[in-house]
C-alpha positions in Angstrom: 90.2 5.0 28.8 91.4 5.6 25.3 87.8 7.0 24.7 88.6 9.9 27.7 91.8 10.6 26.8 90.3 11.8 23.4 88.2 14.0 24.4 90.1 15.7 27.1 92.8 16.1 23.8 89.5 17.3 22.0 88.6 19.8 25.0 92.2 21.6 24.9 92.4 21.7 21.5 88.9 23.5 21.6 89.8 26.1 24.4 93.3 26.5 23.0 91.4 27.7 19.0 91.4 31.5 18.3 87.7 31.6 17.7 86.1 34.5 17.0 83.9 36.7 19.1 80.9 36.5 17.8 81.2 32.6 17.0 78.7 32.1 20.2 76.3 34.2 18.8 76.3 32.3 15.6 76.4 29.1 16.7 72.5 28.4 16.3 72.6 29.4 12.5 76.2 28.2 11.6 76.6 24.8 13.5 73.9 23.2 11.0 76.4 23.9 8.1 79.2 22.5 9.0 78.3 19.8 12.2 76.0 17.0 11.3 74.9 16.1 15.4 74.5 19.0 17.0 74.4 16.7 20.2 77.8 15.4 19.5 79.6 18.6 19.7 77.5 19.1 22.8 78.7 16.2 24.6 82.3 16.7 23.5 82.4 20.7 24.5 83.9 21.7 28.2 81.1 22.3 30.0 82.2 26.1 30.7 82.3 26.5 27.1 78.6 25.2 26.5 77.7 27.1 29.6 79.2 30.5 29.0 80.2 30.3 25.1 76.7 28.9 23.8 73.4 29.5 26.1 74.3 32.6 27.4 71.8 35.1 25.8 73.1 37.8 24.0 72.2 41.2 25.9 71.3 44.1 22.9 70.9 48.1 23.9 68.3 49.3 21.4 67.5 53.3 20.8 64.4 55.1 20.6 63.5 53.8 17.6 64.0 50.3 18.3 67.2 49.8 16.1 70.6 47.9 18.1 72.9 50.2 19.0 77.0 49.4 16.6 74.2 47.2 14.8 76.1 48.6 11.8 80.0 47.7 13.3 79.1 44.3 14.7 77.8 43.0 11.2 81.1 44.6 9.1 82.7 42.9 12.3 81.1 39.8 11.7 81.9 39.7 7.8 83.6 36.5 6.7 86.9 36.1 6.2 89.6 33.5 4.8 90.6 32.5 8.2 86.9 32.2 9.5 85.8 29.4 6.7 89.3 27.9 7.2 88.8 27.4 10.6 85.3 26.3 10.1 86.0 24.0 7.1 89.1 22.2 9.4 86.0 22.0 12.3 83.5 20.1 10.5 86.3 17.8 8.5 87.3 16.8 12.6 83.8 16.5 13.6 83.1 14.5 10.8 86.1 11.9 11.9 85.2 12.1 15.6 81.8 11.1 14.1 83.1 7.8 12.7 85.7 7.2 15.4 82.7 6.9 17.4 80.4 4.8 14.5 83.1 2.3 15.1 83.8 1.8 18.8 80.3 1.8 18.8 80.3 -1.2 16.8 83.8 -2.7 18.6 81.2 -2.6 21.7 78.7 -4.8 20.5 81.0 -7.3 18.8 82.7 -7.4 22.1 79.5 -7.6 23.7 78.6 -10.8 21.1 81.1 -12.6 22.3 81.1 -12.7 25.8 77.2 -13.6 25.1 78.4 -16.8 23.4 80.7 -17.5 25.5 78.6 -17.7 28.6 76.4 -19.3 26.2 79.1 -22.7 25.9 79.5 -22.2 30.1 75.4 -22.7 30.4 75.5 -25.8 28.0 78.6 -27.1 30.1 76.8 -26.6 33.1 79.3 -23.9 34.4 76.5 -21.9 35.6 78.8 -19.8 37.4 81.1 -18.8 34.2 78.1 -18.2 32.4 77.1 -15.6 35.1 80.5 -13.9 34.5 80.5 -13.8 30.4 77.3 -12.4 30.8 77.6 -9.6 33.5 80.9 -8.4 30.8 78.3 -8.6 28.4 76.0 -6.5 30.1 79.0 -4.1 30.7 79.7 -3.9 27.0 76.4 -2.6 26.1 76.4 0.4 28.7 79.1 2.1 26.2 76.9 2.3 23.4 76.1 6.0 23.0 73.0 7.6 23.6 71.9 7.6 19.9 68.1 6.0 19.3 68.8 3.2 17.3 71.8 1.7 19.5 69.8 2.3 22.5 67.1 0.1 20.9 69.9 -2.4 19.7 71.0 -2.6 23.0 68.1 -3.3 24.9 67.5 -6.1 22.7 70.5 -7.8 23.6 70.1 -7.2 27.3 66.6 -8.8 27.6 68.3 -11.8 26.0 71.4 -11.5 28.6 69.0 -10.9 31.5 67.0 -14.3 30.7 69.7 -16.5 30.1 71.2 -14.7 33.4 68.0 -15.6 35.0 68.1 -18.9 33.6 71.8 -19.5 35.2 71.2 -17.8 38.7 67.8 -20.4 39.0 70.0 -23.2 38.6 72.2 -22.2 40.9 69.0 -21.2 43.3 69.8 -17.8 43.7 66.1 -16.5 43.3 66.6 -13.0 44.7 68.9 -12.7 41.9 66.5 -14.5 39.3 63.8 -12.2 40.2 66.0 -9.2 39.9 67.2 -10.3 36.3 63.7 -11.3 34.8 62.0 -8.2 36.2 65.1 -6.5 34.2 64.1 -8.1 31.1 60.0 -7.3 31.2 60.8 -3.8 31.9 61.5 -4.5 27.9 58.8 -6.8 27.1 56.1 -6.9 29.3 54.6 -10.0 28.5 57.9 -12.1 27.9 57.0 -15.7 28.7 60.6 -16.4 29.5 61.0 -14.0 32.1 57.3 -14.7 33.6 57.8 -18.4 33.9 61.5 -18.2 35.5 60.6 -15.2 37.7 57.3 -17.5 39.1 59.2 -20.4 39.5 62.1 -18.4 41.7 59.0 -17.1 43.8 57.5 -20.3 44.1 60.7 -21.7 45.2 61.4 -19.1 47.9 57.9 -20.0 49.0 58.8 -23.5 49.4 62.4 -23.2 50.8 61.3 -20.5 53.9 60.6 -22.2 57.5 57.5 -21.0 56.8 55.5 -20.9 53.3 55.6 -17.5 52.1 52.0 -16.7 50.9 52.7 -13.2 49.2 56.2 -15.1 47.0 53.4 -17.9 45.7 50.9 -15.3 45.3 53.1 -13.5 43.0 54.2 -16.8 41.6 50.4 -17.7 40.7 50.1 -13.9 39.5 53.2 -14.7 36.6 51.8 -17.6 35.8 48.6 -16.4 34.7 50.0 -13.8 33.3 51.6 -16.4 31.0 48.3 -18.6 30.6 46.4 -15.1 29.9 48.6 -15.0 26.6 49.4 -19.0 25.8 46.5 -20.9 27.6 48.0 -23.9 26.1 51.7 -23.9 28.3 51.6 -26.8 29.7 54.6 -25.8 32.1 52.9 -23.2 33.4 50.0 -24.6 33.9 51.7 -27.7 35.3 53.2 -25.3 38.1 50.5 -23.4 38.9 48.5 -25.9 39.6 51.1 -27.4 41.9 51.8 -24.1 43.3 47.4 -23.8 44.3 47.3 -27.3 45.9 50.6 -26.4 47.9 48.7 -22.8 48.7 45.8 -25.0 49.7 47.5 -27.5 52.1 49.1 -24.7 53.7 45.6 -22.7 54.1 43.9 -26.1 55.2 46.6 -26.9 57.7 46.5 -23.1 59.2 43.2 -23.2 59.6 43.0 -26.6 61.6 45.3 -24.8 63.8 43.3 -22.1 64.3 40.2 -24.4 65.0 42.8 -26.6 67.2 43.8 -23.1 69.2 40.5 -21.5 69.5 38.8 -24.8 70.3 41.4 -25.2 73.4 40.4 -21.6 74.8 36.3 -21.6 74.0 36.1 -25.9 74.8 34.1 -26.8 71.2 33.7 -26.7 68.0 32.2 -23.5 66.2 29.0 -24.7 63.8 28.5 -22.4 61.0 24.6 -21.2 61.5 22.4 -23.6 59.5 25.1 -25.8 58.8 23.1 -28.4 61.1 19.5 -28.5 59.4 21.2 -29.1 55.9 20.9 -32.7 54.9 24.2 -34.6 53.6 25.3 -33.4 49.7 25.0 -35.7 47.1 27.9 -37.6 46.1 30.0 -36.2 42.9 30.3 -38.2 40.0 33.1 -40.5 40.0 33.5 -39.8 35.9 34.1 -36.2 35.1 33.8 -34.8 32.1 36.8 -33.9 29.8 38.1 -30.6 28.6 39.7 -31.1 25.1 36.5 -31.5 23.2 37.7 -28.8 20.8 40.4 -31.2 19.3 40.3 -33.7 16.5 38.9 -36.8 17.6 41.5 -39.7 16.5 39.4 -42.6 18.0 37.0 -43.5 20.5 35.1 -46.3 22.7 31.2 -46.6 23.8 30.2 -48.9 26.2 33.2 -51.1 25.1 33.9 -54.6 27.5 37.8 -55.6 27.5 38.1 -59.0 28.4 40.9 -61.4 28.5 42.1 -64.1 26.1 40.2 -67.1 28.2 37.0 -64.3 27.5 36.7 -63.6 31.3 35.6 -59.4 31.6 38.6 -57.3 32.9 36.4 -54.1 32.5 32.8 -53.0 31.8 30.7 -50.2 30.3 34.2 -48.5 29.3 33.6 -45.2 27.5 37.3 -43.3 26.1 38.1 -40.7 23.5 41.5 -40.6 22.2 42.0 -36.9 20.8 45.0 -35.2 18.9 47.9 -34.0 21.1 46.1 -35.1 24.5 47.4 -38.1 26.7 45.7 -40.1 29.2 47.1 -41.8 32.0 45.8 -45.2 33.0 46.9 -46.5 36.8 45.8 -50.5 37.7 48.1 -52.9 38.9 47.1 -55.6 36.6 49.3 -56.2 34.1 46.8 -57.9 31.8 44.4 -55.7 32.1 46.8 -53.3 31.1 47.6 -55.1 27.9 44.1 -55.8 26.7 43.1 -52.7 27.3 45.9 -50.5 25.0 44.8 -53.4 22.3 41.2 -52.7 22.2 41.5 -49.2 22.5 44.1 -48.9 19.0 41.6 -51.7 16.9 44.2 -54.4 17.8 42.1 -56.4 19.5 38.0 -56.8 19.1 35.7 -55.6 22.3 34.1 -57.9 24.0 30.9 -55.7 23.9 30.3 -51.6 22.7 31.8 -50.4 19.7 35.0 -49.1 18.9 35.2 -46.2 16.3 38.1 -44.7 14.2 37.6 -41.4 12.7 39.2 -40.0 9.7 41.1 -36.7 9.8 39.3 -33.9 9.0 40.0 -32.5 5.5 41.5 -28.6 5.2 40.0 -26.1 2.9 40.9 -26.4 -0.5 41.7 -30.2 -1.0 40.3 -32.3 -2.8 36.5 -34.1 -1.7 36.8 -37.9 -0.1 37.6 -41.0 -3.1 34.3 -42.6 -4.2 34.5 -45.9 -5.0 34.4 -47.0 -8.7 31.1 -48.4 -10.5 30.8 -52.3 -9.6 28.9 -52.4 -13.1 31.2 -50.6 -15.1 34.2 -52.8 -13.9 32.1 -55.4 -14.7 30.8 -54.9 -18.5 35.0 -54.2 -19.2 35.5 -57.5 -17.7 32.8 -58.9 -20.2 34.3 -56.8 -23.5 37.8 -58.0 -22.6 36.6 -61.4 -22.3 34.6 -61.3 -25.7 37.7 -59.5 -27.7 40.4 -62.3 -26.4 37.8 -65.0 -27.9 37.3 -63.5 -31.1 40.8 -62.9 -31.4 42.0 -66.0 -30.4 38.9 -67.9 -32.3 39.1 -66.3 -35.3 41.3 -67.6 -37.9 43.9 -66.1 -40.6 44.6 -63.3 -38.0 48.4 -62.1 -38.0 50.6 -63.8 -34.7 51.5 -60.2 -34.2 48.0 -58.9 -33.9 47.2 -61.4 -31.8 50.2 -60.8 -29.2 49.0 -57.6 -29.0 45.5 -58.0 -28.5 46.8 -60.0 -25.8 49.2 -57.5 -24.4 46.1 -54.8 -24.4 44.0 -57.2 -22.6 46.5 -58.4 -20.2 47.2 -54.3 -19.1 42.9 -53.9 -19.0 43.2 -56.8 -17.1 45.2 -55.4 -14.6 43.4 -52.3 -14.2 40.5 -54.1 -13.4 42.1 -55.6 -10.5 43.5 -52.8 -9.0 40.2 -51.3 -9.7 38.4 -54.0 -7.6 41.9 -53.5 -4.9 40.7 -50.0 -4.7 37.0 -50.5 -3.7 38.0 -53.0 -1.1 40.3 -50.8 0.5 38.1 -48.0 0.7 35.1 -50.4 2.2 38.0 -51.7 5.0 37.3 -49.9 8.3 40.2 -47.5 9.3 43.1 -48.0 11.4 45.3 -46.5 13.8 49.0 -46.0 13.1 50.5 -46.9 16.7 53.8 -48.3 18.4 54.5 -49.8 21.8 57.1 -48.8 24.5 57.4 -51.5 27.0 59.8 -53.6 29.1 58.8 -56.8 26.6 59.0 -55.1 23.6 62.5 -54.0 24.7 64.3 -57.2 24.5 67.5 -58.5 22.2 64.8 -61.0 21.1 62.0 -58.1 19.9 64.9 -55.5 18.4 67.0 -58.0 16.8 70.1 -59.1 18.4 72.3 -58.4 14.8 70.6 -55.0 14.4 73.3 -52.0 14.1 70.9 -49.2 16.2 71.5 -46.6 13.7 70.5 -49.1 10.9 67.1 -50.2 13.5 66.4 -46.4 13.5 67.1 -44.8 10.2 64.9 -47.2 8.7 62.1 -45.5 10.6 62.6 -41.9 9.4 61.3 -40.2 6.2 62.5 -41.7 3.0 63.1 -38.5 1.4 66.6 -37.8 4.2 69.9 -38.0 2.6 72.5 -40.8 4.2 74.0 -37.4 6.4 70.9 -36.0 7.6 69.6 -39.3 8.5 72.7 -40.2 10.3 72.3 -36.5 12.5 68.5 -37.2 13.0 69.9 -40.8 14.5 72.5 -38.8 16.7 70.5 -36.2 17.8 67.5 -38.7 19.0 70.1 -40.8 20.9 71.7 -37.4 22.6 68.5 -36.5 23.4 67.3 -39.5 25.5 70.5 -39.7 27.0 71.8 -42.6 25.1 75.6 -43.9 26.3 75.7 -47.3 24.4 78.0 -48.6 27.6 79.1 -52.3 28.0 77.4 -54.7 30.7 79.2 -53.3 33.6 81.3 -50.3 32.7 80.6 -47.2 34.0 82.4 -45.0 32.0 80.4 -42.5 29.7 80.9 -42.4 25.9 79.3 -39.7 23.7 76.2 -41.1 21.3 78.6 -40.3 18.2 80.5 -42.9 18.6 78.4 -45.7 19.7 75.3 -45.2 17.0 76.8 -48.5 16.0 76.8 -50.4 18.4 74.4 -53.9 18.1 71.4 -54.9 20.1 72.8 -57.9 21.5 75.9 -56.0 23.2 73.5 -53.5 25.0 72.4 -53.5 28.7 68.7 -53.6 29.5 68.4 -50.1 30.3 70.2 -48.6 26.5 67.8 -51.1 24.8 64.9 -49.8 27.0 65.4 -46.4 25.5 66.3 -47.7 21.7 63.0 -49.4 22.3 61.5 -46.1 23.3 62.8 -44.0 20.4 61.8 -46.7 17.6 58.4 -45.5 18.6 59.5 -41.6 17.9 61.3 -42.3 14.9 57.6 -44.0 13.9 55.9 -40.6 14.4 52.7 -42.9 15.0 49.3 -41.5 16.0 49.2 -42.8 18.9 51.9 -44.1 21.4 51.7 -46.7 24.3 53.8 -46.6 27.1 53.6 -50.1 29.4 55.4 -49.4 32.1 57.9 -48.2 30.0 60.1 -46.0 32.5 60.0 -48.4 35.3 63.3 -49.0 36.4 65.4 -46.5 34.9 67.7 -43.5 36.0 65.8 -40.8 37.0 67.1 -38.5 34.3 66.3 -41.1 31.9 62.6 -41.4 32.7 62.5 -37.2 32.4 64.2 -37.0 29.2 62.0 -39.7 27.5 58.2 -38.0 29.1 60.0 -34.5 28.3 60.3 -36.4 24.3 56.4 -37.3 24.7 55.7 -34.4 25.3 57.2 -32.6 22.8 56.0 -34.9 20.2 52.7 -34.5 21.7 52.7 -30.5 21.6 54.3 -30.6 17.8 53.1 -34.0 16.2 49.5 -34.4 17.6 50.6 -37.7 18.8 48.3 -39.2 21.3 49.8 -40.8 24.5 48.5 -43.7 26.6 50.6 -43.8 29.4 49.8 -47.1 31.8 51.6 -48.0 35.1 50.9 -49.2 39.1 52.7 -45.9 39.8 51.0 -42.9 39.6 54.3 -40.7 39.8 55.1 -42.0 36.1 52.2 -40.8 34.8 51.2 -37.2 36.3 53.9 -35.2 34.8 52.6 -36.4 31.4 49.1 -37.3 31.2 46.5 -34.8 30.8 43.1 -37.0 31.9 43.6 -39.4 34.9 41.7 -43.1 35.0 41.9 -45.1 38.4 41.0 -48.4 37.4 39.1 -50.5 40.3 39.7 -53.9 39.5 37.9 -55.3 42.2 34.8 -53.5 40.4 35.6 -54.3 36.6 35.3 -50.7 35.9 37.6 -47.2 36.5 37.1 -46.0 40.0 37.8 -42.3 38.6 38.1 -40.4 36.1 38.9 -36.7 35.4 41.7 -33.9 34.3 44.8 -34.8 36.5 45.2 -31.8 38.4 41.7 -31.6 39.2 42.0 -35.1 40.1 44.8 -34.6 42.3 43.3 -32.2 44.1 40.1 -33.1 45.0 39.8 -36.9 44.9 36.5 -38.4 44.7 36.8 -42.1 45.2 39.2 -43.9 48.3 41.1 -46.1 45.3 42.5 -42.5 44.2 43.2 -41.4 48.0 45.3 -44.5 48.3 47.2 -44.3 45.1 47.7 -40.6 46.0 49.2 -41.8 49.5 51.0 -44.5 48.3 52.8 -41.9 46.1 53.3 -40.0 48.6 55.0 -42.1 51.3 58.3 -40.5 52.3 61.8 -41.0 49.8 63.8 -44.2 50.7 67.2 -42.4 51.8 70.6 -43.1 50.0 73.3 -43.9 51.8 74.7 -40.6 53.8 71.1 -38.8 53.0 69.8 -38.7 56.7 66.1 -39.3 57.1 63.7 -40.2 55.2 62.0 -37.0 53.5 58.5 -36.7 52.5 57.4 -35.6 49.4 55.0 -32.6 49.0 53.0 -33.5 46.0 52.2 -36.2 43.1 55.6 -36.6 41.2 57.7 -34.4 42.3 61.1 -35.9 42.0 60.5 -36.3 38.2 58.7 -32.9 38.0 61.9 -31.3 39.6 63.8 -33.4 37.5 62.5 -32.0 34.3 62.5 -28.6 35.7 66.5 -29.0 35.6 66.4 -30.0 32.3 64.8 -27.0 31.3 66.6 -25.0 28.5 68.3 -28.5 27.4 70.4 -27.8 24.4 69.9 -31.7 23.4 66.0 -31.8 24.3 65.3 -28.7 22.3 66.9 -29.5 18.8 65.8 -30.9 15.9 65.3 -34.8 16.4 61.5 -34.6 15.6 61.4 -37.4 13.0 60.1 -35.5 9.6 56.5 -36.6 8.1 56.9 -39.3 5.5 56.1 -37.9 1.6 
């Protein structure tokens, strides 16, 4: 308003100036001299005036010759005067303050803009996805007012693409995918290829797909079309790949079970079965392989098994003929309902425990360009001949008479330092002869007792010890916090139910913990490690649903950013899908795994019954709460936890900084 009312005080003062006659025919060569925009006094001038008072071309009568006609009187008319450059020195001083009147709204607009950013910002992090909506719709407001200059345009459409996807992310919270599409398609019509915008626009297609009476093949196909587009740029996004692969097997069930209609209609009207010509004469296909080969041969081998045997501590053979590579950032998922097995099996794969048969091999890192070459140990002979001179300058010292006591302390002295040398000498040979080991750490329901933690130990004190020696008293204190508020820590009583933050309870003891805060302690000792590999035993069983997403969404961070491998064992296959990147059925009845393979592939196209069944049994419909209704089935492998950590998506706690820093 204020910025109208300006200008219409800007217009009258224009139309009420005496200007001169012939100021519209100099306007082209004079407005450069005194008017540093041209396009500003365009969009300030009435719109009569530009029309008539500056486009309209001059009409000149010329004579035979050529020459204008009152050329002569219209140049002495045009002659400068005092009251010309006075009126033109008084124009460009206004111009020039209209100029940074406007430099500063235009800035007022973007602060103002700022802030309603950051404040819908606090209303996402609150969960008032609603509010969030609001600041960010005045946001978008703010930025329309801008101007129409190049580098505020650019400014601006910066700040929108950010608006639109935190809109986006919002609106998909609050399932309003019509709108999610609408703001994500907003924000690529700036960046193309934003990864954002692709992922949270497939996922509110794949969601309408889902949600209609019927599944909507063209909202999945455009969901599967944004999520390669991701995967074209990133092949490595494991969300993406995570949810197009789920969206494909849901695609497939729903072609499968249209066609069996089909077959079940057009079999009712012709009375048989159609037989696809030659289909008859071809003998039955050869079974596939139950073992399928792995995809993540391009990573660092950490450790790896050949034709390793896992037996038991009585020395009866749990497995057979077991052969498992353990790479850098890659977790594998192991489902058998013996607990035993389970147990032996995580030991002999880490070194822990010997194999029964096979070998079991740990490989060095690899070393980067421009270090140093690998230690070579130290001359067995030389060590030895020092030993020897040592040996023969302590007897003649000691054996020799009339030498000084002080000579002879320091002889002593010298030798006693060589002395040592020597030994760490022969130290260092040994260790480099020792085979390598594996730096690992367990999360499981034994390992979380008051017994195994300590039932004294403050839980800051249990896991600031674990971090990085070189972290001041503060930062290791906020690292402590932030792990805590990440895994959704609460540090309650034994029957309260009211919620405290993890500020206030970092020091809290062991022993006045229930099972379930101990169970995640337990789990975050192992972070705080930063080990190279990490076992999870059943490790999630048994706790709240948000729990068990916060701690895989953890693994799977650390996995992504710290290389850490991840064995993740369990009976339930559910636990293990979201996070496991190669599957292994173990058939116990057989001593051996019943099937192995990448988990989606696995998923999909089962090979082995054992796999069907576990599949099923995950499966089976949800055990309704009380007031749920029926009993609803679920659609694929996992989905309550996948959906789960879909919500958690964006988490302001997940995504900061309580990776536990590398040792130095």
């Amino acid at each position: 308003q204020a910025w109208l009312g300006w200008t219409q005080g800007l217009r009258g003062h224009l139309l009420s100036c005496p200007l001169p006659l012939s100021f519209s025919e100099q306007i082209d060569t004079n407005v450069s001299a005194f008017l540093p925009d041209q396009n500003l006094l365009f969009s300030i001038l009435p719109r009569d005036f530009c029309r008539f008072n500056l486009t309209m071309p001059v009409i000149e009568e010329l004579d035979e010759d050529g020459n204008v006609i009152g050329a002569e009187e219209d140049e002495e008319e045009e002659e400068d005067t005092p009251e010309k450059v006075e009126q033109r020195r008084l124009w460009k001083k206004k111009c020039e303050q209209m100029a940074a009147e406007e430099k500063d709204r235009v800035a007022k607009q973007f602060e103002l803009g700022e802030e309603h950013k950051l404040q819908g910002n606090e209303c996402l992090a609150k969960g008032d996805f609603a509010g969030a909506c609001k600041a960010y719709e005045e946001a978008l407001q703010d930025l329309t007012l801008v101007g129409n200059e190049p580098e505020n345009r650019k400014k601006a459409e910066l700040a929108n693409l950010a608006l639109h996807l935190n809109m986006a992310l919002a609106k998909l919270k609050m399932k309003q995918y019509d709108e999610v599409k609408y703001h994500c398609s907003s924000a690529l019509l700036t960046d193309p290829k934003n990864a954002k915008a692709l992922f949270r626009r497939g996922s509110a297609q794949a969601a309408l797909a889902r949600e209609a009476t019927l599944f909507q093949e063209a909202e999945a196909k455009a969901a599967l079309s944004d999520f390669a587009a991701i995967l074209e740029e990133d092949p490595a996004n494991a969300e993406a790949l995570r949810e197009s692969n789920r969206l494909k097997a849901e695609l497939r069930a729903h072609e499968k079970d249209l066609a069996r209609k089909q077959r079940e209609t057009w079999g009712q009207v012709f009375g048989g079965k159609t037989v696809i010509e030659g289909e008859e004469d071809e003998g039955p296909p050869p079974p596939p392989p139950l073992i399928r080969p792995c995809k993540n041969t391009d990573k660092h081998l950490v450790a790896g098994g050949v034709g390793v045997s896992i037996a038991d501590q009585q020395g009866s053979t749990l497995l057979t003929d077991v052969t498992l590579e353990f790479r850098e950032g890659w977790a594998v998922g192991l489902i058998s309902d013996d607990s035993t097995l389970r147990d032996r099996f995580w030991k002999t794969m880490v070194g822990k425990v010997p194999p029964a048969a096979g070998e079991f091999t740990v490989h060095p890192k690899p070393q980067k360009s421009g270090r140093k070459k690998d230690p070579k140990p130290i001359d067995s002979n030389i060590m030895l001949g020092a030993a020897v001179a040592l040996t023969a300058i302590m007897a003649a010292t000691e054996l020799t008479p009339g030498i000084p006591a002080i000579q002879q302390w320091v002889v002593r002295f010298l030798v006693l330092c060589m002395g040592y040398l020597l030994y760490q000498g022969v130290k260092y040979n040994q260790d480099l002869k020792a085979p390598l080991s594996i730096h690992f750490a367990v999360a499981s329901k034994e390992n979380a007792s008051v017994a195994a933690l300590g039932a004294q130990t403050v839980v800051e004190d249990l896991l600031g010890g674990l971090l990085a020696r070189q972290l001041s008293p503060t930062e290791r204190h906020e690292r402590v916090v932030t792990l805590l508020e990440a895994a959704g820590y609460k540090g309650l009583h034994e029957g309260s139910s009211k919620r405290r933050p993890a500020e206030k309870y970092e020091r809290r003891r062991i022993k006045d913990l229930p099972e379930d805060q101990r169970r995640i302690v337990q789990a975050l000792v192992c972070i705080a490690q930063r080990p190279e590999v990490i076992v999870m035993d059943c490790a999630l069983e048994g706790l709240e649903l948000e729990i068990q997403a916060r701690l895989l969404k953890m693994m799977k961070r650390m996995k992504q950013e710290c290389k850490t491998v991840v064995l993740c064992m369990s009976d339930d296959i559910n636990q293990v899908v979201y996070l496991s990147d190669t599957l292994i059925i173990v058939d116990a009845s057989g001593k051996c795994f019943g099937e192995k393979g990448p988990t989606q592939e696995l998923l999909e196209r089962p090979r082995s019954p054992l796999t069907e069944a576990h599949i099923g049994k995950a499966l089976e419909p949800r055990v309704p709460s009380a007031g749920d209704g029926k009993a609803t089935k679920r659609k694929v492998v996992g989905e309550e936890l996948a959906d789960e950590c879909a919500e958690l998506l964006g988490n302001a706690t997940l995504e900061g900084a309580w990776i536990p820093p590398k040792y130095t």
